[in-house]
N, C-alpha and C positions, 0 to 999 in steps of 0.2 A: 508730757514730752519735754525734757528739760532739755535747752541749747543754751551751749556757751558761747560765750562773747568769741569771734573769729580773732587773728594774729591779726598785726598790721598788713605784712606782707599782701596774706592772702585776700583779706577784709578789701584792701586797696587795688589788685590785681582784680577784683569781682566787681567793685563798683564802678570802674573802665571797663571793663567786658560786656558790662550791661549797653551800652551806649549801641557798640555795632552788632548786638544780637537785636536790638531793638529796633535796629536801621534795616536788618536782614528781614527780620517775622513781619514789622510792618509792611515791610514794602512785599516781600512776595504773597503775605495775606490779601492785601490788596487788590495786588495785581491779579492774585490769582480768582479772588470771589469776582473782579468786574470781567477778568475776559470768559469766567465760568457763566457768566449771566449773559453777556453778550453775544456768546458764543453757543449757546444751547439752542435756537433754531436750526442748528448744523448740526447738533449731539455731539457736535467736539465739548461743550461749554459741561457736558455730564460727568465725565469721566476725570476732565478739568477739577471740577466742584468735589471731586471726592479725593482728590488728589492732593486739593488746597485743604480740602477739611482733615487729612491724616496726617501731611504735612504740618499743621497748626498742633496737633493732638503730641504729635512726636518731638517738637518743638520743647513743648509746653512739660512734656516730660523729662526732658534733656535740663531745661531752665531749673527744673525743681529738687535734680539729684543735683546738679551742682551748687544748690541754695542748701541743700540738705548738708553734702560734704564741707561746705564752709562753715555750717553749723557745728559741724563734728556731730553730728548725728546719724549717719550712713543707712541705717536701719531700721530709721523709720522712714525711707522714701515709698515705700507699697503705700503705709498706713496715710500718708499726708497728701501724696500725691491719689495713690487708688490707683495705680498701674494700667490692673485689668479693667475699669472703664475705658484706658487711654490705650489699651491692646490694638496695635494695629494688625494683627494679625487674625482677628476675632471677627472681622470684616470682611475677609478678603474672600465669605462662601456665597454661592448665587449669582443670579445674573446682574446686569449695569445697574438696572432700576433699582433692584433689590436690595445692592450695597448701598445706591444713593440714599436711599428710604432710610436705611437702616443709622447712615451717617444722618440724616438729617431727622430724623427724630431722635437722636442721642443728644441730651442734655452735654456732655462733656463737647460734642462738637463747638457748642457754641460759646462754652466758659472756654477750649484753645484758643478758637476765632478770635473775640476779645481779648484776651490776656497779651497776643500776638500784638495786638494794636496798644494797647495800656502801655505793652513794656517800651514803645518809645520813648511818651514823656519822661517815663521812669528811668529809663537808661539816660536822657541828659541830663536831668535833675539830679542823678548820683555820679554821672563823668562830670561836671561842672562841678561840685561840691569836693569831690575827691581832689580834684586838678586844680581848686584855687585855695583851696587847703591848704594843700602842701606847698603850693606856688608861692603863697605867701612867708610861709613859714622858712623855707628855704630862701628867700627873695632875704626876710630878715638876718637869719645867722650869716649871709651872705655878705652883709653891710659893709662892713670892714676891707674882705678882699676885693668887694666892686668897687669903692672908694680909691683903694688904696690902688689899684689896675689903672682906673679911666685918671687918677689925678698922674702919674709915672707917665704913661703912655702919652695923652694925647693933654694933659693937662689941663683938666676940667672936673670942681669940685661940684659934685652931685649934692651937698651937704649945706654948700655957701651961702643960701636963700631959705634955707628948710625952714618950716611953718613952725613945726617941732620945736624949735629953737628960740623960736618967740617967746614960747608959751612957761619955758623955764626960769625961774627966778635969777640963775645968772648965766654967763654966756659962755657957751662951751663950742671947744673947735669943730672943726668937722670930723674929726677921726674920733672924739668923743662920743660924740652925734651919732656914728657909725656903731658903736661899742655899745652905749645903749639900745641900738636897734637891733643889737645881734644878742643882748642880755636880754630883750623880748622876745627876740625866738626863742632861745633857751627856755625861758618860762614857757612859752607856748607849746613847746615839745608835746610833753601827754596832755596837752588839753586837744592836739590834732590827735594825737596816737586816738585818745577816748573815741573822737569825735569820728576818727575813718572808721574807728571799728560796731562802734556802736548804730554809726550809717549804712554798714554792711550788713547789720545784725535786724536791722530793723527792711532793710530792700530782699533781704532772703526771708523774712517771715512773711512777708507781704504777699512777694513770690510763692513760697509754699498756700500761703494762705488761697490768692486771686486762683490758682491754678486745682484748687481742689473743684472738682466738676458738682457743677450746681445740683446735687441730688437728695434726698431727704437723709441719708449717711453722711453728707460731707462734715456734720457738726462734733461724727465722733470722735475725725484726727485733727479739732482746731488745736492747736496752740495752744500750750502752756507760758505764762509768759514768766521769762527769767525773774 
């Protein structure tokens, strides 16, 4: 399965997205396994627990067509992810105990469960990285016009003290100062471009990967690596 490296755009738009789907699967996995456990002296906590476990299943499917579409691989979502273990509709015969049974001796219940809780870290590991990326890199090319705003306006050289300036063999002004910082972003440009997309490329193969349900076929649709 070959995947190509994602656009910036998209590559970028996916590795913020991950952050509050991570916020969303965590916290109602959670919530939903402990009031399921808590709650099952009442047999409200049964119906619960199958709910949180289809929930997590349909999640975990959603998470891995959109790892796939950024991939630009659309058609291989059945083969990576395996759909029909993650069928919610393939559950829904027989009575309460029957489905629960049925969810909880299914191997994929417990690789959503997980994955559901995983993609937290994973979502701020890749909104932090994506966000200070770019933050900085734009912060750079910036130099100039922020300089050149706060010294007009309120008359305060952000540049006057700079460390940067020490370090140089001769002494350059602050709008210098500014200019070389923004001739660093410039260079910096595709070394973020690389860096978003190649970050996107590697959280969506993880993604398809963690999400393939722990079963003696899941080795068939591993990853091909670029």
């Amino acid at each position: 399965m070959n995947m190509q490296k994602p656009g910036f755009i998209g590559a970028f738009y996916y590795l913020l997205y991950l952050l509050p789907a991570g916020i969303i699967g965590f916290a109602l996995t959670i919530i939903g396994v402990a009031l399921s456990i808590g709650l099952m002296p009442l047999f409200v906590g049964f119906p619960l627990m199958i709910l949180t476990a289809r929930f997590a299943k349909h999640m975990t499917v959603l998470d891995a067509r959109l790892a796939n579409r950024l991939l630009q691989s659309p058609s291989t979502v059945t083969a990576s992810v395996r759909a029909d273990d993650f069928d919610l509709g393939r559950h829904g015969r027989g009575g309460l105990f029957a489905q629960l049974s049925t969810e909880l001796s299914d191997p994929a219940t417990y690789v959503a469960l997980l994955f559901q809780i995983v993609k937290l870290p994973l979502g701020i590991i890749s909104f932090t990285l994506a966000v200070t990326a770019v933050a900085v890199n734009l912060g750079l090319l910036a130099s100039p016009l922020v300089y050149t705003i706060l010294l007009q306006a309120i008359g305060i050289d952000i540049f006057k003290r700079e460390l940067f300036a020490h370090l140089l063999p001769t002494d350059f002004s602050s709008l210098q100062i500014s200019l070389i910082y923004a001739g660093i972003g410039l260079l910096l440009l595709p070394v973020t471009n690389k860096l978003i997309r190649l970050s996107a490329l590697f959280f969506g193969r993880l993604t398809v990967e963690i999400s393939e349900p722990a079963t003696g076929r899941a080795g068939e649709a591993s990853l091909q690596r670029a």
